[in-house]
N, C-alpha and C positions, 0 to 999 in steps of 0.2 A: 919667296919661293917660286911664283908663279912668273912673274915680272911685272912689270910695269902694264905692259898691252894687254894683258891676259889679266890683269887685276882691276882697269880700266873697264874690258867688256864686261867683265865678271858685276861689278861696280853700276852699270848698267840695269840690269835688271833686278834690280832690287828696287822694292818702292820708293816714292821721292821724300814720303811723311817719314820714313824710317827708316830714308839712308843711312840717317846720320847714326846710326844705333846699332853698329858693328858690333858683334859679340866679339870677348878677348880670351885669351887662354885660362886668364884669372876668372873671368866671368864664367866660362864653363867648367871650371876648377872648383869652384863658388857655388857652383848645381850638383856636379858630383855629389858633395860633400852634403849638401841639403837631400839630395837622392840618397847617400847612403843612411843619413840620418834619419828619413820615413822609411827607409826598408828597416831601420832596425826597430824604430816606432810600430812598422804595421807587425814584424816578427812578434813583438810582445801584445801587439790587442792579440793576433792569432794565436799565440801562448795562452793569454786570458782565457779567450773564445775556448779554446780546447781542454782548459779546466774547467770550464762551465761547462762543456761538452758530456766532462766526464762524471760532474754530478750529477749531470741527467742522467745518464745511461746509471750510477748508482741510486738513484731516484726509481726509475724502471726497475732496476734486477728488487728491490725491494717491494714495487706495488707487482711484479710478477711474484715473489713468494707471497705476498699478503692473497692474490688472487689463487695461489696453491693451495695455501690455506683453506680459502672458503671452498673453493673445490674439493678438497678431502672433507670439508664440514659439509655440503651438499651431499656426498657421496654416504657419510654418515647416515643423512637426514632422510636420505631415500632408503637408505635399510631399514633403517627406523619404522618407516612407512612399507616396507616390503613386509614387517613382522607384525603392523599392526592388520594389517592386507590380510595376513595367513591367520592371527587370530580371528580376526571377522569369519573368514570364511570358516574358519572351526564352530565357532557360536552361530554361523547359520545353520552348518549341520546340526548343531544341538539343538536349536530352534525346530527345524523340520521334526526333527526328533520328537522334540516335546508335541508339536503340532498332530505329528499322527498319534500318539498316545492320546492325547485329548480328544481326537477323532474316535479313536478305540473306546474310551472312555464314552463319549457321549452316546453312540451308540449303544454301549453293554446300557446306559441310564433310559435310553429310549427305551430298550427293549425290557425293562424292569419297571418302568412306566407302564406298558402294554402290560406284563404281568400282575401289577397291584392292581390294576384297573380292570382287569379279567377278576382276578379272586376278591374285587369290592363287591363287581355284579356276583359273584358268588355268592357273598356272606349276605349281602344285601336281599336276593331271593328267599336266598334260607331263611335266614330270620323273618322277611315278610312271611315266608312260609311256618314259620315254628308261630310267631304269632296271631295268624290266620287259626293257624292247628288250635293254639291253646283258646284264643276267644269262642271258637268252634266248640272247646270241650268246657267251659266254663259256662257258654250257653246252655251247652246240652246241661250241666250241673245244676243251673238254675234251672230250668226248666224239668226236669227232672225233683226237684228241691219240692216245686214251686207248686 
């Protein structure tokens, strides 16, 4: 196609080790064909690839509802904890509750303490006084008697 002259120059510049080593139309005919045969090789890992792809992503959409899951059980678990919150604070107030009662309480017992103990030195005078009285009249009787 070229000629003679122009296949010469062209012949030229080609290395000396690997003149002799002219590609042929069969020889590149020969690569096509090994080319199209990895493209249809890499077509099918890529096909593979892309079914493994997509048991991930079904992998995922599954541990996303398992994580749904526990989030609506968390969600649970904090109301749970919201209502044991609000009894507490019910049973403090009944605590305070009971606390001032017992406060009311010990005090009504102090001051009923103060009162027995006022009417003991009561009885306690008297009686020393009534038996003061009576040895008083039992002497006078003796002596009197006597």
């Amino acid at each position: 196609m070229l000629g003679h002259e122009h296949a010469d120059t062209l012949m030229t510049y080609l290395p000396p080790e690997r003149g002799a080593q002219v590609a042929t139309r069969s020889d590149v005919a020969v690569l096509e064909q090994r080319f199209d045969r990895l493209e249809e090789l890499l077509g099918l890992r890529f096909d593979a690839i892309d079914g493994r792809f997509q048991l991930v992503d079904q992998h995922f959409e599954q541990v996303d509802q398992r994580f749904e899951q526990v989030d609506q059980r968390f969600e649970q678990v904090d109301q749970r904890f919201e209502q044991v919150d609000q009894r507490f604070e019910q049973l403090d107030g009944r605590l305070h509750r009971t606390d001032r009662r017992f406060e009311t309480m010990d005090d009504r017992m102090y001051g009923l303490q103060d009162v027995i103990r006022d009417q003991l030195r009561t009885y306690t005078v008297t009686m020393i006084g009534g038996m003061t009285a009576l040895t008083a009249i039992f002497a006078a009787l003796l002596a009197f008697i006597a």
